[in-house]
N, C-alpha and C positions, 0 to 999 in steps of 0.2 A: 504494500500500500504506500503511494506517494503520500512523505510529507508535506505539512503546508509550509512557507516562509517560519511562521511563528515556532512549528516545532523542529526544521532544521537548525535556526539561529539556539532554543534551548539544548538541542543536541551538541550544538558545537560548545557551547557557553560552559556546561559539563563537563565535556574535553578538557577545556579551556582551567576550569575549578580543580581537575583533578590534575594538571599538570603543575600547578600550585602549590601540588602538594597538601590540598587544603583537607582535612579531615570526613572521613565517611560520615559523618554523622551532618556535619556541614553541609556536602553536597547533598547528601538525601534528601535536605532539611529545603533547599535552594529546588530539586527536582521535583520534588512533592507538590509544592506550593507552587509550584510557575506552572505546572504540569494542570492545573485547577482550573490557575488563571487564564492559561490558553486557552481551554475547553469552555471556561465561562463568554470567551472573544467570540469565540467562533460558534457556539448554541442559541446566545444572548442577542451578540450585534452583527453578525455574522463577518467577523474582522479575523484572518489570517495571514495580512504582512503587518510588521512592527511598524511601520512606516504611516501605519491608517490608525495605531492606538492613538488617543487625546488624555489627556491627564482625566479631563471624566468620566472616561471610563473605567480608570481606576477608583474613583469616587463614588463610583456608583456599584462596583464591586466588591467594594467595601459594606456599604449600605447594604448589598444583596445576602453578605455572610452574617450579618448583624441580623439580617431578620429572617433568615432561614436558620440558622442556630447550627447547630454540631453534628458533623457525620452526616449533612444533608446533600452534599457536594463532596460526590468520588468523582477519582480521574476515568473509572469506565464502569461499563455494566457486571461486566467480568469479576471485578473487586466487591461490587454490590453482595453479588449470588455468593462469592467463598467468603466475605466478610462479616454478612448480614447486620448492616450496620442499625438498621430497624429495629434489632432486638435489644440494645444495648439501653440499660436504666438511662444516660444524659444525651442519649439520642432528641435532637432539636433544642436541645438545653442552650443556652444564650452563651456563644463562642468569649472568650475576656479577651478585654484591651489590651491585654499582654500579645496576645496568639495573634490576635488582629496586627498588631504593629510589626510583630513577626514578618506577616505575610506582606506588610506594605513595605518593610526592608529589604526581602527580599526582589518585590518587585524593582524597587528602584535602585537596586546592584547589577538587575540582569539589563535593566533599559541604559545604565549608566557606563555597564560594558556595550552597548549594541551601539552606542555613540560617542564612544572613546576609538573603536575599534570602525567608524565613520561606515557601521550600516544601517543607520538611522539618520533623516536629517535635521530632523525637531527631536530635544530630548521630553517626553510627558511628563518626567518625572522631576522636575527642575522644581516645580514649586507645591510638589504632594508633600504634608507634613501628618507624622503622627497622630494620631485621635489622642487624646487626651485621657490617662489612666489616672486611674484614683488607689491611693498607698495603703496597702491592707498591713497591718500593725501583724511581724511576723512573729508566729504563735511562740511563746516562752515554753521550756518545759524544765518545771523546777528542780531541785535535786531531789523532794521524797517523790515524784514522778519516776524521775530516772533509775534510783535507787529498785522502787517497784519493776521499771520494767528490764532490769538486770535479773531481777531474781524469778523472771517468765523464761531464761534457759536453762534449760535441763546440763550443768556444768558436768555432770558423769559422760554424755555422749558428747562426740569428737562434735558434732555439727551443733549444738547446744552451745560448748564452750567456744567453738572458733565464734561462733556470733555474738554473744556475750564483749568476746573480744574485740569484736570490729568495732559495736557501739561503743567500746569505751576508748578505743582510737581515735573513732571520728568525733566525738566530744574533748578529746584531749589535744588535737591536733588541727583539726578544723578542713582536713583534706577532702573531696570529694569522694562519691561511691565508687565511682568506675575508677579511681588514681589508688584507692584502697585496696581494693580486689584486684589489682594488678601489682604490688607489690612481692618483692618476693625476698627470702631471709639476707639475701647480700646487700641489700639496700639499707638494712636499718643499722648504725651506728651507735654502740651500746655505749661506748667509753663518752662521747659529747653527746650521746641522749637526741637521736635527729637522726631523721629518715630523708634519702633523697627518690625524691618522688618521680618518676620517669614516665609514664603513660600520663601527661597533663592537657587539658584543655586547648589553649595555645603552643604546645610543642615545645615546650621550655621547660627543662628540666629545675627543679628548685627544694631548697630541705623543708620541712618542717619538723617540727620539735616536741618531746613526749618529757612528762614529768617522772619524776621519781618510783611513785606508785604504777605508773605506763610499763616503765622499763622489768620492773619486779613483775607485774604479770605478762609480760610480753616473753622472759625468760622460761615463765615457769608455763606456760602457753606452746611455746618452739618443744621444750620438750615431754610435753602431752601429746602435740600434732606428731612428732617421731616414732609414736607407736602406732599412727594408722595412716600415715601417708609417708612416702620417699618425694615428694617433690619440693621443688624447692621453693613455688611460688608460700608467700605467709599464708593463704585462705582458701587452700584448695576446698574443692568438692571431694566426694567420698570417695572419686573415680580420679582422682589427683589432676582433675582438669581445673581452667581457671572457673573461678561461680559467676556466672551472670548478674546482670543488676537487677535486672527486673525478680531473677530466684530472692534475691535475698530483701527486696524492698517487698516481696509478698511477704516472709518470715516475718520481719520487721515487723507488721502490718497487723500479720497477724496475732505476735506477742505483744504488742501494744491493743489490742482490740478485748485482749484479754483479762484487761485492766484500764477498760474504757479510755483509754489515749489514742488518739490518732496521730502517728508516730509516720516521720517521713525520713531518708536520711539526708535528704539537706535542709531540715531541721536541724539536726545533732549539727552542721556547719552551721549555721546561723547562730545555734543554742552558742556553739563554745566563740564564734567573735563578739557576740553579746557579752557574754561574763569575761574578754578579754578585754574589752573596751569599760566595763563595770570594777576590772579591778585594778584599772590605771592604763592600760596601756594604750599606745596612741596607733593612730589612723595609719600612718606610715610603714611601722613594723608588724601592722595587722595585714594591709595590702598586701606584701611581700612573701607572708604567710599563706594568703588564700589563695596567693597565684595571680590576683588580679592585676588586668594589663596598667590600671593609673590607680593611683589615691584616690580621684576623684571618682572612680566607680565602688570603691570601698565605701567615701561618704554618702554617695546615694544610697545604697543597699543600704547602710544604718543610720539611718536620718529617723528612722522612729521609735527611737528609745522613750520609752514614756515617761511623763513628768514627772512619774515615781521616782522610776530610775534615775532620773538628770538632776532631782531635788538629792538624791541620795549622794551621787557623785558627787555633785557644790558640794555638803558637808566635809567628805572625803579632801576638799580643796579650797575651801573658803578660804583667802588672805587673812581677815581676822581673825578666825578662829587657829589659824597656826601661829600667831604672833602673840596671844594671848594677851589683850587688852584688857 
């Protein structure tokens, strides 16, 4: 089947992402979404060269996912039938201004190459800006929470304690799931207490750092895991393969569920820059910890500490109260 202009230029644009070097997850992320948007040009306006988009039609594409809702827009019928997106509980549920902005990033990276790359002659996307998101206060989870949902694994069985371990990693450390489950015992640095993290988001390898109590269970952890795995990754599966995320953000899930907590794990990231920001430590050596590209996306991500919290830090810092007037 001949393609149209619109899905030879995303084919090529692919290429183009993957010669970058740019991450799987990335380009999926870039094909998924444009792959939508094509099919909405050509069902909707019946538009298949780049050259006929207008920036309202992106506008109006927008508006279309807003009010058709979730999972109401596959890329074929094909995906419909083995998906059944019908059935699923938030099937037409109101898509978030997060996913939305997503989807309008991604548009205007792929029009922003088709016009750098001079196969468009009007760019549409020069003056498309974000929809405007509203800042959801991200969930705390205190320490007799945490304490409860440590004590939801079974520590006798190999799979019980490796998980046990992770949460008390990724709240010690502040690392992501996937950087976590990709670790493996060469990495971690017992003598400076600091792990170098090599499977990252951005491609940049970088340490992060475990406390005293980390290090004593991570010792006594390696050699529990030595009586039912030989590999050498730190969190195999039972089959000494690496664990998935999705396997272990279900566990999670569901030992948290088991103690009414709705437990995610980049909560446990969030939980421990929280309490690293709560117990003095600054913006800068937080960034560099979480991997993020600038400061200035560390300060966005925690801009909502609550007046609790920031009433409590001034004491911790008040000028007169350390001078003692």
């Amino acid at each position: 089947m001949k393609l149209t202009e619109l899905e030879f230029y995303l084919e090529d644009f692919i290429v183009y992402c993957q010669t970058k070097n740019l991450s799987k997850k990335t380009t999926s992320s870039y094909e998924q979404s444009l792959k939508l948007f094509i099919l909405y040009l050509k069902d909707v306006h019946e538009i298949e060269d780049p050259n006929d988009v207008r920036a309202g039609h992106i506008r109006q594409y927008v508006k279309y996912v807003q009010e058709r809702g979730k999972y109401t827009v596959v890329g074929s019928e094909k995906s419909r039938k083995i998906n059944h997106p019908q059935n699923r509980t938030d099937f037409k549920k109101t898509v978030s201004s997060v996913t939305i902005n997503n989807y309008i990033r991604n548009i205007k990276v792929f029009f922003n190459w088709l016009h750098s790359e001079n196969e468009i002659r009007k760019n549409p996307v020069d003056k498309i800006e974000q929809i405007k998101t509203e800042r959801r206060q991200k969930t705390e989870i205190t320490e007799s929470e945490f304490r409860a949902l440590l004590e939801e694994f079974d520590y006798t069985k190999f799979h019980g304690y490796r998980n046990k371990v992770i949460v008390m990693l990724l709240q010690d450390t502040g690392m992501r799931i996937g950087e976590c489950l990709a670790l493996e015992e060469d990495n971690i640095d017992f003598k400076h207490r600091m792990i170098l993290v090599t499977r990252t988001k951005g491609r940049k390898e970088r340490y992060v750092y475990f406390s005293q109590q980390m290090s004593r269970e991570l010792r006594h952890y390696i050699k529990f895991k030595e009586r039912y795995s030989s590999s050498n990754l730190l969190f195999p599966t039972t089959r000494n393969s690496e664990m998935a995320v999705q396997s272990f953000e279900k566990q999670l899930k569901q030992a948290g569920a088991r103690i009414n907590l709705a437990v995610h794990p980049h909560q446990l990231r969030n939980n421990f820059a929280r309490q690293y920001l709560m117990n003095g430590g600054d913006l800068y050596t937080l960034s560099r910890i979480l991997g993020h590209s600038s400061v200035t996306v560390t300060e966005k991500a925690y801009l909502d500490l609550t007046r609790e919290e920031i009433a409590k830090k001034y004491q911790n810092h008040s000028p007169l109260s350390k001078w003692r007037i």
